[in-house]
N, C-alpha and C positions, 0 to 999 in steps of 0.2 A: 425783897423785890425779885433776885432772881429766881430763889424756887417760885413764885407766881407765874415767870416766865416759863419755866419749866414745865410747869401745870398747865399753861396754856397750852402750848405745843405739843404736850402729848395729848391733850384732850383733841386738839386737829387732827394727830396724824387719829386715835379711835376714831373720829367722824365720819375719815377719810378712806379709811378698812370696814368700817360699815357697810358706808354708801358702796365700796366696790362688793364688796362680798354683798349686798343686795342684787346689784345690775349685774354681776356673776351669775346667780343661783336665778335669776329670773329666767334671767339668757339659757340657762340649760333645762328649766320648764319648761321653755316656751319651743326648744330643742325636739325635748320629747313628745310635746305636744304634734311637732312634724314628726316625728319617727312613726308616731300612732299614727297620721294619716296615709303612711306609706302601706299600713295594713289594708287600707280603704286602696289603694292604689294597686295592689297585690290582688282582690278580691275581684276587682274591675277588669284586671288585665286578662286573670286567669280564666272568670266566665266567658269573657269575650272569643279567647281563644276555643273554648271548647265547645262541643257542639250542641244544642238547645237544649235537650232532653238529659241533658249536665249540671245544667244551671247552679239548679237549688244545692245540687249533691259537692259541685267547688265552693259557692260562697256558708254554706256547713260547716266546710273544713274549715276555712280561712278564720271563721266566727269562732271557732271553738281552739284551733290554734292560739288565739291570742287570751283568750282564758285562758287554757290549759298552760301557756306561756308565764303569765304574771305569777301566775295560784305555786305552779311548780319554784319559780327561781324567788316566791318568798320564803316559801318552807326550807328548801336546799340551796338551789342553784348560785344563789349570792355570794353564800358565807363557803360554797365549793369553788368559787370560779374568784373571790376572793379570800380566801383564809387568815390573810396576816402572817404572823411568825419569820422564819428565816428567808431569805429570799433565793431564788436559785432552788426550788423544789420541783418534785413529777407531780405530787397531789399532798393537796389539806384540805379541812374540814374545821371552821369556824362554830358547828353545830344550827341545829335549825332556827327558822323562824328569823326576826329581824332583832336586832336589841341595841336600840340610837343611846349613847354614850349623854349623859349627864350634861345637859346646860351648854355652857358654849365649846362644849368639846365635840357636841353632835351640832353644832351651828357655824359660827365663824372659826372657828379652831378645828376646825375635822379635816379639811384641805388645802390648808393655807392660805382660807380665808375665801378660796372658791367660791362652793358651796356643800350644802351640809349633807347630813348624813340619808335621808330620805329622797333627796334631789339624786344624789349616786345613785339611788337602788332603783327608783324608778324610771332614769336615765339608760341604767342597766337592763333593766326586764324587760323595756322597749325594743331591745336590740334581742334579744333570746329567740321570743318566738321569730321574730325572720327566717332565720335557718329552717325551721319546718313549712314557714310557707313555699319554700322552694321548692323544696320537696316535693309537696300537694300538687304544685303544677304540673312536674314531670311527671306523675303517677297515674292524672287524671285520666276520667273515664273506663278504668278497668278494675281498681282496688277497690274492696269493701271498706266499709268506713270506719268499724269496730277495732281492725288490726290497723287501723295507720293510724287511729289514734293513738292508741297503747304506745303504737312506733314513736310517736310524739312526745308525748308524756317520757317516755324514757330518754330519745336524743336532746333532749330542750333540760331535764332534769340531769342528765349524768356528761353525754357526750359534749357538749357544743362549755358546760362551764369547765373540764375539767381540759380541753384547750385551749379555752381563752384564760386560764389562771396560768399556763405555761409564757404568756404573753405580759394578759395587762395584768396578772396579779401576782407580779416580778415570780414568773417561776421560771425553769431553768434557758427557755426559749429569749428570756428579756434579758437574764444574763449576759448568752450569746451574743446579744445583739440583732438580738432580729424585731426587726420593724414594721408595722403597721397599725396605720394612725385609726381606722374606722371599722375594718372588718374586711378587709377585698379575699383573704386567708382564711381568719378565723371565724367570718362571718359567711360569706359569703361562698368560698371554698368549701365552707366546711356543709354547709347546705347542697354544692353542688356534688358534694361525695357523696351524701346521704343518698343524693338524687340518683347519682348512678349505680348505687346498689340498689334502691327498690325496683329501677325498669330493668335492670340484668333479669332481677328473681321473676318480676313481672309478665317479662316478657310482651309485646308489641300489642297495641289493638287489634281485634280483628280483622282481616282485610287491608291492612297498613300495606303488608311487604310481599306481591302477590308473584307468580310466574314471569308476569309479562314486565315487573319492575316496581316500584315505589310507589301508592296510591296517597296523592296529597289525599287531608284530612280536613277543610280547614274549618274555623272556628267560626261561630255563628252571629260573633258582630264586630267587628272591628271599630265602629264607633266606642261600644265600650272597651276592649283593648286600646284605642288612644288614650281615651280618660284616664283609664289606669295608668298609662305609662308617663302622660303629664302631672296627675299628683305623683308618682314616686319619682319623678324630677323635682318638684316642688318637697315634695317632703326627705330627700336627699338632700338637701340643703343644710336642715338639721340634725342628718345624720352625721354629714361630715364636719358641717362647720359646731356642733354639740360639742364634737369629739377633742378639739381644741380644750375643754375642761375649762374655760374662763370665757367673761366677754372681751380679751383683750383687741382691740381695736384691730389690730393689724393684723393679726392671726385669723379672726375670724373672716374677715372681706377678704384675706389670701385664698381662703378657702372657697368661699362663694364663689370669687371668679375661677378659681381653677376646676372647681367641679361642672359648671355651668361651660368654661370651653370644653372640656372632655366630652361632656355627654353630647355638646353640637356636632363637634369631631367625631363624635362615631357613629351619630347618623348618617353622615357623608361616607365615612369609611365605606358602612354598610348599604349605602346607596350604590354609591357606586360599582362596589364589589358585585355586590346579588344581581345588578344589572349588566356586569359583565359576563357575569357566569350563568343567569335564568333569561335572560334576551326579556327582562320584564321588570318592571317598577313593582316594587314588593313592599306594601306597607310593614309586612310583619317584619320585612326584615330590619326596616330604618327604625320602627320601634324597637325591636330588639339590640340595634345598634347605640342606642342613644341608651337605654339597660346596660351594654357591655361598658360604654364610655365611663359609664358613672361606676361599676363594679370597677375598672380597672382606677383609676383617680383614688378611688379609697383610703388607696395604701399609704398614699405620698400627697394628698392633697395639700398636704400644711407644709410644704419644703421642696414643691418644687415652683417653675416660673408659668405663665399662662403658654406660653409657646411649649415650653414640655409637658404640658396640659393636653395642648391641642396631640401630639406624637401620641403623647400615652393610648388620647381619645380613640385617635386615628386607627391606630394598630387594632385596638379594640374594634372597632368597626368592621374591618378588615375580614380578621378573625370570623367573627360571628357568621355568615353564610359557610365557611371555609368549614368552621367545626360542625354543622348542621347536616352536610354533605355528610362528612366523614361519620358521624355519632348513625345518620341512616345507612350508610354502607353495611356499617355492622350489626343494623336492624337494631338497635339500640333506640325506641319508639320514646319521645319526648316530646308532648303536643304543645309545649308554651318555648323550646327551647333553654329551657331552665340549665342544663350542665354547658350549653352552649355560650351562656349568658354569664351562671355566675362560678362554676366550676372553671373553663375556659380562660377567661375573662378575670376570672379571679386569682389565676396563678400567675398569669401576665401582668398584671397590676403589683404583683407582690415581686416579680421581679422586678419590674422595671424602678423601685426604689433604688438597687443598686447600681443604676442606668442612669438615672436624671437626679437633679438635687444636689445636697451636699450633706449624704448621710453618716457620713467615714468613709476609711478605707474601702475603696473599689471591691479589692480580691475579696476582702474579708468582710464586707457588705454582701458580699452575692455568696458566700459559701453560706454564711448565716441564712441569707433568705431562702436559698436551697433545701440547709435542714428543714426551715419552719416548714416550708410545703413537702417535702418529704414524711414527717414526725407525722404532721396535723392531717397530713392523707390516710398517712396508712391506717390511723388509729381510727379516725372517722369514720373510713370505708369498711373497714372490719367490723368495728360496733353495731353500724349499721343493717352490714352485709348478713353478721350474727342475729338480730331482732328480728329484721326480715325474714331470712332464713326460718328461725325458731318460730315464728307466729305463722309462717306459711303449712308447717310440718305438724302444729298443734290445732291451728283451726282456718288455714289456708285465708288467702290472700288476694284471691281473685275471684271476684265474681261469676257465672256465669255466662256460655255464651249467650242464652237468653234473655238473663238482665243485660249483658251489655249491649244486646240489640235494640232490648224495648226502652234503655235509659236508666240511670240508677236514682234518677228522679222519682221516678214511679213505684222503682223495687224495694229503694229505699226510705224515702220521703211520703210515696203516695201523695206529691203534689206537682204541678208544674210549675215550670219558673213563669211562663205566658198562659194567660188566660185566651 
């Protein structure tokens, strides 16, 4: 009679690690499901901002981005960005292609019942190509399309896993202790380094930075930059709350609200700020402010409270017009404010774990997050700076000035985006 007992009760608690490891792995489908439509959100914002005769040649990129994104981190990117083996490493290599583990070792045993091993990878690829869509915005309108691909293909394949394995694939950064929960560093920094090496190499649109001062540029719909910017609020959702790795109850709705007050929070920031400094209501900037809220949130989403939600947001709002000014002073030509957003934006988020929460030690929270933005910079910026660099010097990287007068629509595409 007792072992029956015994047989019953373990047959409940299986049931019971079933059913959750189902509503787990669903949850982080249905996760990446929103991460993919942040690329629909990325596509939206960036034509919007750029000017018509653009169109076809940004939603190109964007399309080809998130292929070139999946294709690359199933061959390498994965088994680079996680290796396995000892933990506390600079780089490994798991070897290519994908290879799901034997029955329930690749299903309810792969993560503690999470989810399984396919759910990880494609949770993970979702997040890869981001980093280059960043990119594309800041570059827009002056790169040729052949060398930023390549650019692509190599930071999405080499640069962006073999930081993120310093982090989430216990390598020496996770050791440290350094922290962040969704990408505001490794995601999202890490794209806005990328960004500010190719417009260094690029150098400015034509006509941008003239004698008599700063000639605004601006973009040719703003109704489609909203759209963009409210799915990647919508599909930030699943960015951050994905990242939480379970459907646990409480973890996940911490997250929904704290990303959702940030990104409000930095619309305001950026309301306000750009209206004290341009004597004008700036849609781009409140969009871009509500971009910074959710880049900074990232970091710390899952441990801090809504009111250090709203600070984080805030700052971030702030921010955004402040580095826009500055990134133009130095002629440094950024049509979507992409380093403004998530370079900016993304290293303020990564401090500010050390600032709000209860991540550990203060000192030794913030010396940690210091390296990670330190390491992840340098290495980023340089790789970058290096591709850029090397493809500029092998088969140049800029356009002409007469393609970029008549549109790279036409030079390149031979279509318009408007009939």
């Amino acid at each position: 009679m007792e072992n029956a007992n015994i047989d019953a009760a373990n047959q409940a608690l299986n049931a019971v690690s079933e059913v959750g490891f189902t509503v787990s792995n669903i949850w982080i489908l249905i996760a990446t499901a929103m991460v993919f439509v942040m690329h629909l959100g990325f596509a939206s914002l960036e034509a919007g901002f750029v000017r018509q005769k653009n169109v076809v040649n940004i939603l190109f990129k964007n399309i080809m981005i998130v292929a070139i994104g999946l294709l690359s981190y199933y061959i390498i990117g994965f088994n680079l960005m996680y290796p396995g083996g000892e933990p506390g490493g600079f780089f490994g290599f798991a070897g290519f292609g994908l290879s799901m583990p034997d029955g329930a070792a690749g299903l309810i045993d792969y993560a503690g019942g999470a989810y399984g091993y396919h759910t990880d990878f494609i949770f993970q690829a979702m997040f890869a190509a981001t980093c280059c869509t960043i990119v594309s915005g800041a570059v827009a309108e002056r790169i040729k399309l052949m060398p930023f691909l390549i650019f692509c293909l190599l930071f999405v394949t080499l640069s962006y896993p073999i930081t993120g394995m310093w982090k989430w694939g216990q390598g020496w950064l996770d050791q440290l202790g350094f922290y962040d929960l969704a990408g505001s560093t490794l995601v999202h920094s890490v794209g806005g380094w990328g960004a500010l090496a190719g417009i260094i190499l690029l150098g400015p649109r034509s006509g941008k930075y003239t004698d008599k001062g700063i000639k605004p540029i601006p973009g040719h719909s703003m109704p489609l930059a909203t759209i963009g910017v409210l799915l990647l609020w919508f599909g930030w959702f699943g960015f951050n709350a994905g990242s939480v790795l379970s459907a646990d109850p409480g973890a996940v709705s911490l997250v929904f609200m704290t990303t959702a007050m940030a990104a409000a929070a930095g619309a305001l920031g950026a309301f306000v700020t750009s209206t004290l400094m341009f004597r004008n209501y700036d849609l781009s900037m409140a969009l871009n402010g509500i971009l910074g809220g959710l880049v900074g949130i990232t970091a710390s989403a899952d441990g801090v409270t809504g009111t250090e939600a709203i600070l984080i947001g805030l700052i971030c709002g702030v921010l955004i017009p402040l580095a826009v000014t500055f990134f133009d002073r130095l002629k440094l030509d950024d049509p979507v404010g992409a380093t403004s957003v998530h370079l900016v934006c993304g290293i303020w988020g990564t401090i500010a774990v050390a600032l709000f929460g209860n991540y550990g030690d203060g000192v030794g929270t913030m010396q940690a997050q210091l390296i990670g933005i330190a390491a992840i910079g340098a290495f980023t910026f340089t790789f970058a700076f290096a591709v850029f660099g090397l493809l500029k010097l092998l088969m140049g990287i800029r356009v002409s000035r007469e393609e970029e007068f008549s549109g790279l629509d036409i030079h390149e595409h031979h279509v318009k985006a408007y009939s």
